[in-house]
C-alpha positions as CSV (number, residue, x, y, z in Angstrom):
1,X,40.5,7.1,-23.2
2,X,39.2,4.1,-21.4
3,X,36.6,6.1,-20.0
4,X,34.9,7.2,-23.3
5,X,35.0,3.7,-23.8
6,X,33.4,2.6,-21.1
7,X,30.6,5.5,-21.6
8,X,30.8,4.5,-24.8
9,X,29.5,0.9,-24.4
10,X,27.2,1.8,-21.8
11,X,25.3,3.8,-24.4
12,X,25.1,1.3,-27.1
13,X,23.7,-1.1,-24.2
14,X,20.8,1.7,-23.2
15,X,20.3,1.9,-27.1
16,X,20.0,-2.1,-27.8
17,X,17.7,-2.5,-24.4
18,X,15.4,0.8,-25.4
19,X,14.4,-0.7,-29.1
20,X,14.2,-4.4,-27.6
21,X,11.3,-2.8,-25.2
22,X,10.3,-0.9,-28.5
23,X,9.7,-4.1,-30.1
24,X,7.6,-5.6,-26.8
25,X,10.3,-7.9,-25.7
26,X,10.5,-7.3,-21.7
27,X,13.3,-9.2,-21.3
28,X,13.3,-11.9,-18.8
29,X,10.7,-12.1,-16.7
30,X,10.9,-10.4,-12.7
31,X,9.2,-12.2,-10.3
32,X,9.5,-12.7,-6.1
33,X,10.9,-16.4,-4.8
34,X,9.0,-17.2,-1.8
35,X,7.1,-13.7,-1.3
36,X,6.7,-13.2,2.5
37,X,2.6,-12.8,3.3
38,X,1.5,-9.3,3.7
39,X,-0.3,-8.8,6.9
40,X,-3.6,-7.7,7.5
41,X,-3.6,-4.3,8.6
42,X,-4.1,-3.8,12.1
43,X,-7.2,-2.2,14.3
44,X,-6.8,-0.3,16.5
45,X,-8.9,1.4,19.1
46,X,-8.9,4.7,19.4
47,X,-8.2,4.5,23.5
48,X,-5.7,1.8,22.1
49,X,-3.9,4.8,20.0
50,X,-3.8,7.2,22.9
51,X,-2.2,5.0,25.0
52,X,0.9,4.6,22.9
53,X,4.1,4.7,24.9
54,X,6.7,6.2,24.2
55,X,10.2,3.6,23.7
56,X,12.7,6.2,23.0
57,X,13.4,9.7,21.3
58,X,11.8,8.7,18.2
59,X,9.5,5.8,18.5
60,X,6.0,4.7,19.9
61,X,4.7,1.4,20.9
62,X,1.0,0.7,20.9
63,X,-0.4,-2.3,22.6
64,X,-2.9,-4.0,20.4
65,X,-5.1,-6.7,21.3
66,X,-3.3,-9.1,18.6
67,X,0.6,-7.9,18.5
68,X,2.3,-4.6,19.6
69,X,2.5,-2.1,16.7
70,X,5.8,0.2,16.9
71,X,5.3,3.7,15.6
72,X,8.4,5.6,13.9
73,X,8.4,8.9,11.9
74,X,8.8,8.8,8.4
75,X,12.4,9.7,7.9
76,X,13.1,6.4,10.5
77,X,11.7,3.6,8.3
78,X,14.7,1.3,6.6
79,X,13.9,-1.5,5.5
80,X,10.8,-2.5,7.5
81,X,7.8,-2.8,6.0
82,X,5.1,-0.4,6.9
83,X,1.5,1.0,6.1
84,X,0.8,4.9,6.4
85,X,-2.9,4.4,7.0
86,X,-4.6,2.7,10.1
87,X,-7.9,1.5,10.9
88,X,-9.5,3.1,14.1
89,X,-12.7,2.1,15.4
């Protein structure tokens, strides 16, 4: 019984919070304390990219003339941040 309640309440909550947004009331506002700066994206070399070395079974490091970049696969990134795209010259 207290389960239908539960689900019961949890509805009427989705309900109330869809028709406040139907009105144009966001709610309170989201916003980032003390964002972190995003970094510039790197650029690399394309000699630079070749000479990537390898640091275990699943990761690269390339040595860049400003910081060392480490290279994962896809299915390895947490909670790093990341870009997908690089600039080679």
């Amino acid at each position: 019984m207290s389960l239908l309640l539960e689900a019961l309440k949890k509805a009427e909550k989705a309900k109330e919070e869809a028709q406040r947004r139907a009105k144009g009331d966001a709610g309170p506002e989201l916003r980032i304390e003390n964002p972190s700066p995003i970094p510039e994206k790197p650029v690399l070399t394309r000699a630079e990219l070749l000479a990537a070395s390898r640091l275990d079974k699943r990761s690269w490091e390339v040595k860049t003339a400003a910081v060392p970049l480490k290279m994962l696969p896809f299915t390895e990134i947490n909670e790093e941040r990341y870009t997908t795209y690089l600039n080679v010259t």
